[in-house]
C-alpha positions in Angstrom: -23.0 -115.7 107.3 -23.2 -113.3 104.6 -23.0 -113.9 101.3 -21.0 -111.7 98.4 -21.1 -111.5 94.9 -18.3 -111.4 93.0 -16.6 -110.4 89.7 -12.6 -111.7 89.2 -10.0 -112.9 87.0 -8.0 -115.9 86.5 -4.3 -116.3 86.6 -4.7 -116.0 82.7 -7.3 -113.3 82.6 -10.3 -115.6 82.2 -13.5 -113.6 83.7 -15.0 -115.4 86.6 -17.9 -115.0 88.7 -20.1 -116.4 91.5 -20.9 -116.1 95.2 -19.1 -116.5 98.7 -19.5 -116.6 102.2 -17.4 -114.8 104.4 -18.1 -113.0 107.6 -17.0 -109.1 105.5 -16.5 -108.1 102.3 -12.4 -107.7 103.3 -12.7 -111.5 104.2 -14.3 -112.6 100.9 -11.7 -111.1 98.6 -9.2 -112.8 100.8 -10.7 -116.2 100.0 -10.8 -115.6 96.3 -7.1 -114.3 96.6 -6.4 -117.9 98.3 -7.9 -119.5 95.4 -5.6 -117.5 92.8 -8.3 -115.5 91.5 -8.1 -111.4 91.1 -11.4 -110.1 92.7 -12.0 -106.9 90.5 -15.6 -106.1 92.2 -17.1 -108.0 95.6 -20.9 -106.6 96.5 -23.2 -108.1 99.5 -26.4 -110.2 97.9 -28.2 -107.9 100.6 -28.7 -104.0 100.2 -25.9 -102.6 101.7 -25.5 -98.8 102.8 -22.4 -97.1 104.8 -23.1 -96.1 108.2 -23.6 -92.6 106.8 -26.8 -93.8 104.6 -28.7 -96.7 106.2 -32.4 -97.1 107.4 -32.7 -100.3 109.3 -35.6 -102.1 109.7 -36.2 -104.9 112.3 -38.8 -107.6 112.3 -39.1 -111.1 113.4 -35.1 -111.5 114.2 -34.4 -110.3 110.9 -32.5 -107.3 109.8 -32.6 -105.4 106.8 -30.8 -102.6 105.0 -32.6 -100.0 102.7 -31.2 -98.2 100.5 -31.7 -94.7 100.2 -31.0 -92.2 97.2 -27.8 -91.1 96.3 -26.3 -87.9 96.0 -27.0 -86.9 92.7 -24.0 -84.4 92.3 -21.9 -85.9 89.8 -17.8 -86.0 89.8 -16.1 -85.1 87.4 -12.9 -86.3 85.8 -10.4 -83.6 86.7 -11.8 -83.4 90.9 -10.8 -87.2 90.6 -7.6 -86.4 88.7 -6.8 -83.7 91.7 -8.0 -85.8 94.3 -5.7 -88.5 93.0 -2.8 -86.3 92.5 -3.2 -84.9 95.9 -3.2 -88.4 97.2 0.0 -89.7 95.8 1.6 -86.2 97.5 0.5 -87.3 100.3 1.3 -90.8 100.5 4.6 -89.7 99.0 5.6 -87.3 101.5 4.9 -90.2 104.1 1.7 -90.1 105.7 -0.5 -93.3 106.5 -3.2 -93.6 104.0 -5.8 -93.6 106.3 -5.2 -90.1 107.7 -4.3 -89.1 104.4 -7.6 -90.0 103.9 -9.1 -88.0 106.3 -7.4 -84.6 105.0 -8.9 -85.0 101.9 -12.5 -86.1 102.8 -11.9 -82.8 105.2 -11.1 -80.6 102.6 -12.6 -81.9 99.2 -15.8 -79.9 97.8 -17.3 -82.2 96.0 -20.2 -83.8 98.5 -20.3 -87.0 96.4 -16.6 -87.4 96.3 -16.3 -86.5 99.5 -19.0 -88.5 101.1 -17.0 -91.6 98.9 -13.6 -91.1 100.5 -15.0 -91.1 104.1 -17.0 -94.3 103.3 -13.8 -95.7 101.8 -11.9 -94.6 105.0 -14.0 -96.6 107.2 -14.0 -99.5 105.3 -10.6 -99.5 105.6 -10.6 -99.3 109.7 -12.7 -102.2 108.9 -10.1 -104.3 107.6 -10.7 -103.8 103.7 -7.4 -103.1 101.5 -7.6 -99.7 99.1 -8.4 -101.7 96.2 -11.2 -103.2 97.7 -12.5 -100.7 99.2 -12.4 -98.2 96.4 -14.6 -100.9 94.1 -17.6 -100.3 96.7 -17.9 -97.5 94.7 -17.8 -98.2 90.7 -19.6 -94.9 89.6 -16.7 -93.1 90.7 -13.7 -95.5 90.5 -13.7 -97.6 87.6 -12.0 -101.3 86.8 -9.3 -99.6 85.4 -8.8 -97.3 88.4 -9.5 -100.2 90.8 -6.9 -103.0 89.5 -3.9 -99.8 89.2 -4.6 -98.8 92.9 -4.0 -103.0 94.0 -1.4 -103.6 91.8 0.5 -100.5 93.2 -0.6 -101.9 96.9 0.5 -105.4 96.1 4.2 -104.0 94.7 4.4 -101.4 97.5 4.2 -98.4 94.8 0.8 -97.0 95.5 2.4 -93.8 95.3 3.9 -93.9 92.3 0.9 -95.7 90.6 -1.9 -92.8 92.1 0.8 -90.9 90.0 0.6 -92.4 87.1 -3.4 -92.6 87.0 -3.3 -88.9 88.1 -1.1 -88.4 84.6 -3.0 -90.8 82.9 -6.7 -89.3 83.4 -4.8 -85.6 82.8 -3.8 -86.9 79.2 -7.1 -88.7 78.1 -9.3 -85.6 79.3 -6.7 -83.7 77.6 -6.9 -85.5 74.1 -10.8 -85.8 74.8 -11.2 -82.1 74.8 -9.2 -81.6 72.2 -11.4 -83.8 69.9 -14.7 -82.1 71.4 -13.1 -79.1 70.6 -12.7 -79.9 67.1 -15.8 -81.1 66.3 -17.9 -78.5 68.6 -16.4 -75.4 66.4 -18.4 -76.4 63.2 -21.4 -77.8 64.5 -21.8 -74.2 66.4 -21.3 -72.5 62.8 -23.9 -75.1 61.3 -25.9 -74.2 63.5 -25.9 -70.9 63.1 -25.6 -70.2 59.8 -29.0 -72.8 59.5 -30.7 -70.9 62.0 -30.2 -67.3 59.9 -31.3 -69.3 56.7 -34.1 -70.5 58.2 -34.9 -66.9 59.7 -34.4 -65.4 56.2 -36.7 -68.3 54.8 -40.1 -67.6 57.5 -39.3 -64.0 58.1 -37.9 -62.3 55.2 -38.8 -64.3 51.9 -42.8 -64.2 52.6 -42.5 -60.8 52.8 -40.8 -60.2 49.7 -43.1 -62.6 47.7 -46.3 -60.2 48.3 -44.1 -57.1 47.5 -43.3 -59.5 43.8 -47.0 -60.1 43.5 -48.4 -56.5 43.5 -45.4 -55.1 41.5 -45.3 -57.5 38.8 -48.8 -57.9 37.6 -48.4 -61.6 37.3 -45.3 -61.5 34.9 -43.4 -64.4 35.8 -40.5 -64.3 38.4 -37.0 -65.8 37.6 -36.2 -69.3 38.5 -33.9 -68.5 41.0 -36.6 -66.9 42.9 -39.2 -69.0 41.9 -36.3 -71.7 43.6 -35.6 -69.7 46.7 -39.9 -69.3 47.2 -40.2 -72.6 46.7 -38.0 -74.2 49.7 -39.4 -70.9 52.0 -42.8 -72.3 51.5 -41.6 -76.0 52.4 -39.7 -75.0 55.7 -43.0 -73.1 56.1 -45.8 -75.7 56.0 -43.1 -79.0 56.5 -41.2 -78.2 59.3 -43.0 -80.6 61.5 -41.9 -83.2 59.1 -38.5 -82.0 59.2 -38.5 -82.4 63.3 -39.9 -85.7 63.4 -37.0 -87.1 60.8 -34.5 -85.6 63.6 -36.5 -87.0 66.4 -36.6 -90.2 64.4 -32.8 -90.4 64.0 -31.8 -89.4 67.7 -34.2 -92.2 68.8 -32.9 -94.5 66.5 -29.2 -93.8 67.8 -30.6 -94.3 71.1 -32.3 -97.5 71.0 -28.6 -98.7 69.1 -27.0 -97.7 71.5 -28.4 -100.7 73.8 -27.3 -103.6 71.8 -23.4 -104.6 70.6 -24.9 -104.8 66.9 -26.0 -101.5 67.1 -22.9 -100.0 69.2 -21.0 -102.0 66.2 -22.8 -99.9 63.8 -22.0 -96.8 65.3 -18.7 -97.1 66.6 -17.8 -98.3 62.4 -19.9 -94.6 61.4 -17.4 -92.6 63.9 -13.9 -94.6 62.6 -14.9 -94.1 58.4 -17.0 -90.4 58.8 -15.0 -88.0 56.6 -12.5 -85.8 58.1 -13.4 -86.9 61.3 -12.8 -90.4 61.0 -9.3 -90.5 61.3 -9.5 -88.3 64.3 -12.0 -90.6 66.2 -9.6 -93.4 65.2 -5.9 -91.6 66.3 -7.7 -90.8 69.9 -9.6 -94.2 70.6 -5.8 -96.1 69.5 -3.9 -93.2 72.1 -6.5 -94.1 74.4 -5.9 -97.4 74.1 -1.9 -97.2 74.4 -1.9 -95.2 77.1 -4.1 -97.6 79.0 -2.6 -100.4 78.2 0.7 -99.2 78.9 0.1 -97.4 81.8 -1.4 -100.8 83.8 1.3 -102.8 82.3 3.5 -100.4 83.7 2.2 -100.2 87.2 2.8 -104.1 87.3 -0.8 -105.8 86.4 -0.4 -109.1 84.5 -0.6 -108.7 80.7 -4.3 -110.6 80.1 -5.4 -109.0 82.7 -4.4 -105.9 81.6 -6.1 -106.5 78.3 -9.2 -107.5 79.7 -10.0 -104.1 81.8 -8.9 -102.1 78.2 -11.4 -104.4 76.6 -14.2 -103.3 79.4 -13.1 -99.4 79.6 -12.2 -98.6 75.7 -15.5 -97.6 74.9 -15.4 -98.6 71.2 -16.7 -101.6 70.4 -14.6 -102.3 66.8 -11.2 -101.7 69.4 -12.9 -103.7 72.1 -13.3 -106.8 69.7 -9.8 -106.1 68.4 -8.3 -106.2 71.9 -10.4 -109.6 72.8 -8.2 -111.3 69.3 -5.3 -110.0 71.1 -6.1 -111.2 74.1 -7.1 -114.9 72.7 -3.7 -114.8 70.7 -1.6 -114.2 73.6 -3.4 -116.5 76.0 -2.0 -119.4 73.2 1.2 -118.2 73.3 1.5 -115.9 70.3 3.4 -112.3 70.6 1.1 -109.3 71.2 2.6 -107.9 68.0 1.1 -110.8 65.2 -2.4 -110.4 66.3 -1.8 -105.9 66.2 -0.3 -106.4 62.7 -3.1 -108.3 61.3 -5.8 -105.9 62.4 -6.7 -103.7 60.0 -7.9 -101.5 63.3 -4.2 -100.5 63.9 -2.1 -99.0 61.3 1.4 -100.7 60.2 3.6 -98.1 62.9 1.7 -99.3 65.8 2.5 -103.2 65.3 6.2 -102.2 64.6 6.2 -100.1 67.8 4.7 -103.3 69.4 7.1 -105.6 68.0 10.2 -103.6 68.9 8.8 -103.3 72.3 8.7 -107.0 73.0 12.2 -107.8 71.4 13.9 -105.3 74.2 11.7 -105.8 76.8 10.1 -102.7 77.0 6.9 -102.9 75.6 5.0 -100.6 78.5 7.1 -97.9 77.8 7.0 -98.4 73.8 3.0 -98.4 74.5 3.5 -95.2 75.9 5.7 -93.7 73.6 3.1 -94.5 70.9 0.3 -93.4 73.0 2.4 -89.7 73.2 3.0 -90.0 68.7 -0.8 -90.3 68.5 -1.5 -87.8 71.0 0.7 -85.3 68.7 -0.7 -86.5 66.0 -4.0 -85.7 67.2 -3.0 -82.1 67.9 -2.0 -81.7 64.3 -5.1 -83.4 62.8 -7.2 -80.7 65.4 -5.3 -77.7 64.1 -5.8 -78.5 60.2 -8.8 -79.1 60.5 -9.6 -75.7 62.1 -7.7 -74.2 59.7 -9.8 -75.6 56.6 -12.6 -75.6 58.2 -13.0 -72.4 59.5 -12.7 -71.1 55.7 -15.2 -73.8 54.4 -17.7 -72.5 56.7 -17.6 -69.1 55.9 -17.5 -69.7 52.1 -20.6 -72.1 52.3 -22.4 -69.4 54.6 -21.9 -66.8 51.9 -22.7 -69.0 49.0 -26.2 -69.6 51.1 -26.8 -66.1 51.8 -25.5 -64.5 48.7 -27.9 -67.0 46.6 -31.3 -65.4 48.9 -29.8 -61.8 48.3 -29.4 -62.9 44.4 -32.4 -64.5 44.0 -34.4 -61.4 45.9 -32.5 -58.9 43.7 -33.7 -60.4 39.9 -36.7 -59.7 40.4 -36.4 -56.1 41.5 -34.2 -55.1 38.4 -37.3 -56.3 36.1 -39.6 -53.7 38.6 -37.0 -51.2 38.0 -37.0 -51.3 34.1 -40.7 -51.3 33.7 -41.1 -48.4 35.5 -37.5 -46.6 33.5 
């Protein structure tokens, strides 16, 4: 009999893992449901392939699966968001899910998405619920995607909670971009702006300096030239220098990013770097809101709820802060104690918390707080386009204006030699 791996939580949102045996992966999650756990991923031990993308090989009684490579398109957010949306619609208006299914693997685009929803199709004929058989596929459907989807089929709202994820990825690809957005606009300007200084320093400086050389008969140039020269001879003869520092540092940032210290380290940079800081911070704790409210919403048990924001907030600083609230609540405390003493979270969001669990509403307060920081993240964009853009250009100018300058001195000396 084969045997499965699994992932799954306790009734109070402990992790658990190990192995089962169970004729199909539908029949393994069935025996971990009997045993009140909450199977959240359930792979073979074997290689396993759909029907679609197996190679079987046959030797002694024995038979064995190779896997072959996968599509290597990739799926992005908003076809999943659609495919989602278009889902719900369908389910909605009252067709099976199997055959709504079908249309979509029929008309999707996408070959890797659409290769996915025909796999999950058939392992649904098979016997496998939604939930189960989405998490066959975890580069595409994540834990948080995975645990909405069988909460909604275990209250009968699968509709309604494909909805709500549909919403949900719209909004965090929506405050995402807006973040990108506000970061990409200077980093373009800085970039170009150093690439003309650096053009000006090769091209047009060396240039110059011979002109200065004949002209002045070894008088002495001003020191704002002699500055300027100075730093076009050291781009010059030091760039390689200069590229190996930034090769050092985007190495360095990649080997961090593979252990929690180092992820630590740089989640900490992106929460305290000025201006930006605070932005990073309002759209990690709307992210986190929104998630949590949104699964707490669509009916999945509070620690376990927690547990899948722990694994899909991406921010290790908000990750440990959501692991204290998680220990906190598992003792009994209120969700609003451990918020309030995290420095992570500012005083509103505890309140909001707090006021959400005395009326019994603390999904929709979630929210509700996940749509203030969303706002306030809007505002915090627009300012900061506003003084930036200015900056920018005032610092470009200084930059320039000091190499016009500087090139200019030493021409009004040539010009009253020869008066």
């Amino acid at each position: 009999m084969p045997k499965f791996r699994y992932i799954a939580h306790d009734i109070n949102g402990a992790e658990k893992t190990g192995t089962v045996n169970a004729p199909n992966q539908a029949a393994a999650s069935a025996q971990l449901k009997g045993k009140g756990l909450f199977p959240t991923e359930v792979t073979g031990t074997e290689l396993q392939l759909p029907a679609a993308g197996k190679k079987k090989a046959r030797g002694a009684g024995l038979d064995l699966e190779i896997r072959l490579p996968a599509s290597m398109t990739v799926v992005r957010p908003k076809q999943l968001m659609v495919l989602t949306r278009q889902m719900a619609t369908l389910i909605h208006a009252g067709l099976p899910l199997l055959r709504g299914l079908h249309v979509l693997e029929r008309q999707e685009k996408n070959a890797a998405l659409k290769k996915a929803v025909g796999e999950i199709a058939e392992s649904i004929e098979g016997g496998s619920t939604f939930a189960d058989a989405l998490a066959l596929h975890p580069r595409i459907f994540n834990k948080l995607y995975i645990n909405m989807v069988k909460a909604g089929e275990a209250g009968g709202i699968l509709d309604v909670v494909l909805e709500r994820l549909a919403s949900y990825m719209e909004k965090a690809q929506k405050i995402m971009n807006k973040v990108k957005s506000a970061m990409t606009y200077p980093l373009v300007v800085l970039l170009a702006s150093s690439g003309i200084m650096v053009f000006l320093m090769v091209a047009i400086i060396p240039r110059f300096e011979k002109i200065f050389a004949d002209m002045l008969e070894g008088r002495s140039l001003p020191p704002l030239t002699l500055f300027v020269m100075g730093v076009s001879e050291r781009i010059q003869h030091q760039w390689p220098y200069g590229l190996a520092i930034l090769a050092g540092v985007a190495v360095l940032v990649s080997v961090l990013k593979r252990f929690r210290l180092g992820r630590v380290v740089l989640d900490t940079l992106k929460l305290s770097f000025p201006l930006f800081g605070n932005l990073t911070r309002m759209a990690v704790l709307a992210r986190f809101a929104r998630t949590l409210g949104t699964l707490m919403e669509s009916g999945v048990p509070v620690l376990q709820a927690l547990t899948i924001v722990k694994e899909t907030c991406n921010n290790e600083i908000v990750a440990d802060a959501v692991q204290d609230i998680h220990d906190n609540i598992k003792e009994g405390e209120p969700m609003a104690a451990p918020v309030e003493a995290n420095r992570i979270f500012p005083p509103i969001f505890g309140g909001m918390v707090e006021v959400g669990e005395e009326t019994g509403e603390l999904p929709a307060m979630l929210l509700k707080t996940a749509d203030m920081y969303e706002d306030e993240v809007d505002n915090t964009v627009a300012a900061l386009s506003s003084i930036i853009e200015p900056v920018l250009i005032v610092l470009l100018a200084l930059v320039v204006g000091t190499i016009v300058i500087a090139m200019f001195l030493p021409m009004v000396s040539i010009i009253g030699n020869l008066s």
